[in-house]
N, C-alpha and C positions, 0 to 999 in steps of 0.2 A: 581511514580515508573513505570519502561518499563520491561517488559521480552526481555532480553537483549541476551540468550540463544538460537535466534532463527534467522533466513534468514530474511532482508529487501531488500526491493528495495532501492539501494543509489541513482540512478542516468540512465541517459539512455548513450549509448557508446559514444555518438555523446558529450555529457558534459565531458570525458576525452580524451582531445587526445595531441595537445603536449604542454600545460601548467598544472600544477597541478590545482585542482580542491576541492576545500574546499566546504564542508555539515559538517551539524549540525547531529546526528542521535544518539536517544536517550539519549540526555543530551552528547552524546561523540562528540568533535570537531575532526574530520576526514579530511585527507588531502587525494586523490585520485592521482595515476599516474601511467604512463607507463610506463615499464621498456626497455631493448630492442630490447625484442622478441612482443615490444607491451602488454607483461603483466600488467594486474592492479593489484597492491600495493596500502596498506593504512595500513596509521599510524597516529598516535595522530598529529593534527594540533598545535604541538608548539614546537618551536626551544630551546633544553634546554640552548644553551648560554644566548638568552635576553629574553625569552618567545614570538618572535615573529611567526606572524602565519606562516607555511613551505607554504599554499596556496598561500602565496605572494609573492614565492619565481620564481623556472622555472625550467626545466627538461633538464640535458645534460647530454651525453653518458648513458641516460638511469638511472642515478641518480637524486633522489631530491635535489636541494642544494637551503639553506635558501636566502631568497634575501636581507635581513639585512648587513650578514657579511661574509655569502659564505660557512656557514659548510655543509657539506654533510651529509644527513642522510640517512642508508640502509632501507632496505626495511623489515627489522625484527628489528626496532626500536632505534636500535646501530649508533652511530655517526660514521662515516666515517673518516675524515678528516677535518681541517679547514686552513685556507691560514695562514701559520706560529704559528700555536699555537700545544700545544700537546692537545689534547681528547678525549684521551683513556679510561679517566677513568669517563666521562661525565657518568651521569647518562642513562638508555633503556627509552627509548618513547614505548607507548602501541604499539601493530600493531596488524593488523584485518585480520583474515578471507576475503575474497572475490573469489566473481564468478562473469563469465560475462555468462549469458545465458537468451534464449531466446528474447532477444533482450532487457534486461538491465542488471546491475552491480549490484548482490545484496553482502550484509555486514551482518557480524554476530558479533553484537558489543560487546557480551559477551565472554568467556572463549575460546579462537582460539583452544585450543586443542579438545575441543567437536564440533567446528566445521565442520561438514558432508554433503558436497555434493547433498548427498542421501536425505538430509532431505526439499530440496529444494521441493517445490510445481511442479507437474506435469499439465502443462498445455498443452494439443493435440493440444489446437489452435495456439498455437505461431511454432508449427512445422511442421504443413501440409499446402500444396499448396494450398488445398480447402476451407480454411479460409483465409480473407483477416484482417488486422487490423490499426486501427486508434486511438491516442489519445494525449494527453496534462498531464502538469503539473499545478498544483496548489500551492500556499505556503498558509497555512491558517492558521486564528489566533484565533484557538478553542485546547482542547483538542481532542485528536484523537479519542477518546472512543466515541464522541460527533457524529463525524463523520459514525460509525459505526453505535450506533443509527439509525441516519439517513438512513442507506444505508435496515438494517435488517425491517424497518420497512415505506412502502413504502406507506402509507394511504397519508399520506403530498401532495404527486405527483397532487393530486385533487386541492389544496390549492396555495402548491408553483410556481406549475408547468400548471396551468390550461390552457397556450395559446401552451402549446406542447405534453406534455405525460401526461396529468391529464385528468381525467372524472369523471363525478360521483358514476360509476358503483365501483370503486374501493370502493369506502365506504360501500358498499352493497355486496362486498363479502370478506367473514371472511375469516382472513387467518389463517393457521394452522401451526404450529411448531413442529419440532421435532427438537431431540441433536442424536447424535452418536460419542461417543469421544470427540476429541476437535475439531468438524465437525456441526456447530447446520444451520435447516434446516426452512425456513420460506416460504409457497408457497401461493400463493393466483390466481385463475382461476375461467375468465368473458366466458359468453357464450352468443350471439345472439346480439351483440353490434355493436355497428359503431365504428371506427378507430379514435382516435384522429388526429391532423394535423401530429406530427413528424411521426408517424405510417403509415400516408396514404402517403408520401414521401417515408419510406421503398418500400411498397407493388409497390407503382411507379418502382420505383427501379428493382424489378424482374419481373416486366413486367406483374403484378397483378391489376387487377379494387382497386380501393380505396373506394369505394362508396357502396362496399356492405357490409354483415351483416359478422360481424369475431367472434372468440374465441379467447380470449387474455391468456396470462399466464407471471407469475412472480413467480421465482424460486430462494428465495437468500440463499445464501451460504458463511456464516461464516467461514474460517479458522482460527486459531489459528498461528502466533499474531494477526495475525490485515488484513486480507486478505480478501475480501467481492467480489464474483462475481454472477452475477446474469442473471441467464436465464431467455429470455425476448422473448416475439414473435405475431404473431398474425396469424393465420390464417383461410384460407375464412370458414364462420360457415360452419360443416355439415361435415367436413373433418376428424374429430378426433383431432381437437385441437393441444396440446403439439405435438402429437403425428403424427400428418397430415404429406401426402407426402411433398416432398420439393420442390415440381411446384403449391403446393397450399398454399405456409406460408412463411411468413421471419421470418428468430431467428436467435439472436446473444447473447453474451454475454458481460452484461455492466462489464469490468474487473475493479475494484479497488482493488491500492494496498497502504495501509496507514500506512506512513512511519512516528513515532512520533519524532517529534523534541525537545521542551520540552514539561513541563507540562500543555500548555495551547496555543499550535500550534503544525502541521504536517506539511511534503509534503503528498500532494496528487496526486497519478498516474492512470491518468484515460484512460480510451477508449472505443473502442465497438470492439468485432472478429464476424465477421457474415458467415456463409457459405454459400454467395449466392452472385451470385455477386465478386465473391472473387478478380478479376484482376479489377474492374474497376474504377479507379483512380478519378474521377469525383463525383462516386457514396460515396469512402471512406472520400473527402475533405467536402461532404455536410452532409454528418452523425456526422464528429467532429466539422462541424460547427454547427449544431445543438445540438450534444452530450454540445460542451461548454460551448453554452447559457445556458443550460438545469442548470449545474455546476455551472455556475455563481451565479442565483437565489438560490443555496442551500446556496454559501457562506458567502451574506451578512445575512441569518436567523444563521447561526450556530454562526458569529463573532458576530452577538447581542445577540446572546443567551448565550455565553459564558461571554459575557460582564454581565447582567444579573445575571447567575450565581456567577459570585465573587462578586459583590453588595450584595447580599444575601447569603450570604455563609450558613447561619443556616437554608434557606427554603428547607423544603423536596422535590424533582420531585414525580408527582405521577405519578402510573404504572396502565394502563389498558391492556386490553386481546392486541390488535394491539401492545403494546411493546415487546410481548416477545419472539422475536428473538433479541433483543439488551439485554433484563434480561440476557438470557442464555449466550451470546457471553462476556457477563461481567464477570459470574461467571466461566467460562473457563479461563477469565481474571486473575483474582483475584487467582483461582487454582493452573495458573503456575506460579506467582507472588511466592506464597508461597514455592513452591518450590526452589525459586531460594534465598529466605532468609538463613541468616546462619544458622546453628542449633546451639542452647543454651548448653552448658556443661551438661551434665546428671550426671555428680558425683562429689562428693565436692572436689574430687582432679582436677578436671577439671574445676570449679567455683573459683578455687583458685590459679590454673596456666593455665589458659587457652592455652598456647601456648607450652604447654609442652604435651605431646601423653604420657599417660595411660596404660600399657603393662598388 
């Protein structure tokens, strides 16, 4: 099950422009396109004449028209027209909510009326000069929850990650958690350490020595669906750490945004925003080159892991103190899950006509 009631990332601008554009997103087959002021529309990926998919269709005068048999369908899910037939009375195709902001296309795969703008994730860094940003897409073949796991609980980084952003100090300091809403908070901060390699390439970067003693920090943050970004930084010991001026420290934020496709694969939308450095074109292609690899190695443990998982479907996962920023981020999971169930009849004339309204 997805909380469906809620802003995804579908896609980045540069994947719609003048062919339609078909994603999976949350079990929904979504068809993306531009209308012809360049607006993005989406509507259910299937043509009610033969059920074929409208992605395989092509976009004129600003309309989708199937590429099967030629019928047009609007952009609030109603059939248009088809080359000599009448289809009027074709049955509505769902159609979605969508925004294109901050530099991607997100979808609200649930109820389009409760769809709100407002409710979109604020992020400073995709809007200010003084952040630069870089990243890539994933297609994975895990559960999405799998992934956030991963993201809220960064001990791994020693293990998975040990030729780039892993040390051992991470093992050695406890991270602490907190919730606030459906906001939950996981930090973990190293002091008097040396820099890993992807770290001492940053500090390269702003024109910092590599080779001396730093303060690390990892700040992850949960939103609610599925939105994991994570403050990340280092700087030279003795500075104030987190807190240190910005000619003695690089910090960025590792942005993921995890978009579930079904129940046992996502898109994953990754990158880093750093405020340092912001224009330097060189500096941004060697950070997603490294952010990549870094991704990479997450992806083949999570596709065996999930593999695993349904092999064993009766074996319990155990939960230690380092899990629980993924516990909490589940049970904010699970919370708006519930809500989004139908509610059960309360009264035997409602148990008995369920579709009948009780005055």
């Amino acid at each position: 099950m997805f909380i469906k009631n809620a802003w995804y990332v579908a896609c980045r601008p540069e994947e719609v422009q003048d062919k339609p554009f078909g994603r999976k997103i949350c079990g929904e087959s979504i068809v993306f396109y531009r209308g012809l002021e360049q607006q993005v529309y989406a509507v259910e990926d299937f043509c009610p004449h033969r059920g074929a998919p409208l992605s395989l269709g092509y976009v004129e005068n600003g309309e989708l028209v199937c590429g099967y048999h030629g019928l047009v369908m609007g952009c609030d899910g109603k059939t248009q027209s088809m080359p000599g037939q009448r289809v009027a009375g074709f049955p509505c195709n769902k159609s979605f909510a969508v925004v294109e902001k901050y530099g991607f296309i997100w979808v609200w795969p649930g109820e389009k009326d409760l769809a709100d703008p407002k409710l979109l994730p604020t992020l400073e860094w995709a809007e200010s000069p003084e952040w630069g940003y870089g990243g890539g897409l994933f297609h994975i073949q895990c559960d999405y929850k799998l992934m956030i796991d991963n993201l809220m609980d960064l001990t791994h980084e020693t293990y998975v990650h040990a030729s780039s952003i892993g040390q051992k100090e991470i093992d050695e300091a406890a991270p602490a958690t907190k919730v606030d809403g459906n906001h939950v908070i996981t930090e973990r901060y190293m002091e008097n350490i040396f820099a890993p390699p992807f770290w001492q390439m940053a500090l390269r970067g702003n024109h910092l020595p590599d080779d001396q003693l730093i303060d690390r920090w990892q700040r992850c943050h949960f939103h609610a669906p599925s939105n994991v970004h994570i403050e990340v930084g280092v700087a030279l010991a003795g500075h104030g750490g987190y807190n240190a001026p910005k000619d003695k420290k690089v910090s960025s934020i590792v942005v993921d945004f995890i978009t579930p496709e079904t129940e046992t694969s996502h898109w994953y939308f990754w990158g880093m925003a750093r405020n340092f450095q912001a224009d330097n074109a060189e500096l941004t292609d060697s950070i997603r080159e490294g952010q990549g690899k870094i991704f990479t190695e997450d992806l083949e443990m999570l596709e065996r892991q999930q593999l695993n998982i349904l092999k064993h479907p009766d074996r319990k996962l155990l939960m230690l103190n380092i899990d629980a920023g993924g516990v909490q981020s589940r049970k904010i999971i699970d919370r708006l899950l519930d809500t989004e169930k139908p509610k059960a009849p309360t009264t035997p004339q409602q148990r008995q006509f369920p579709n009948i309204r009780v005055i």
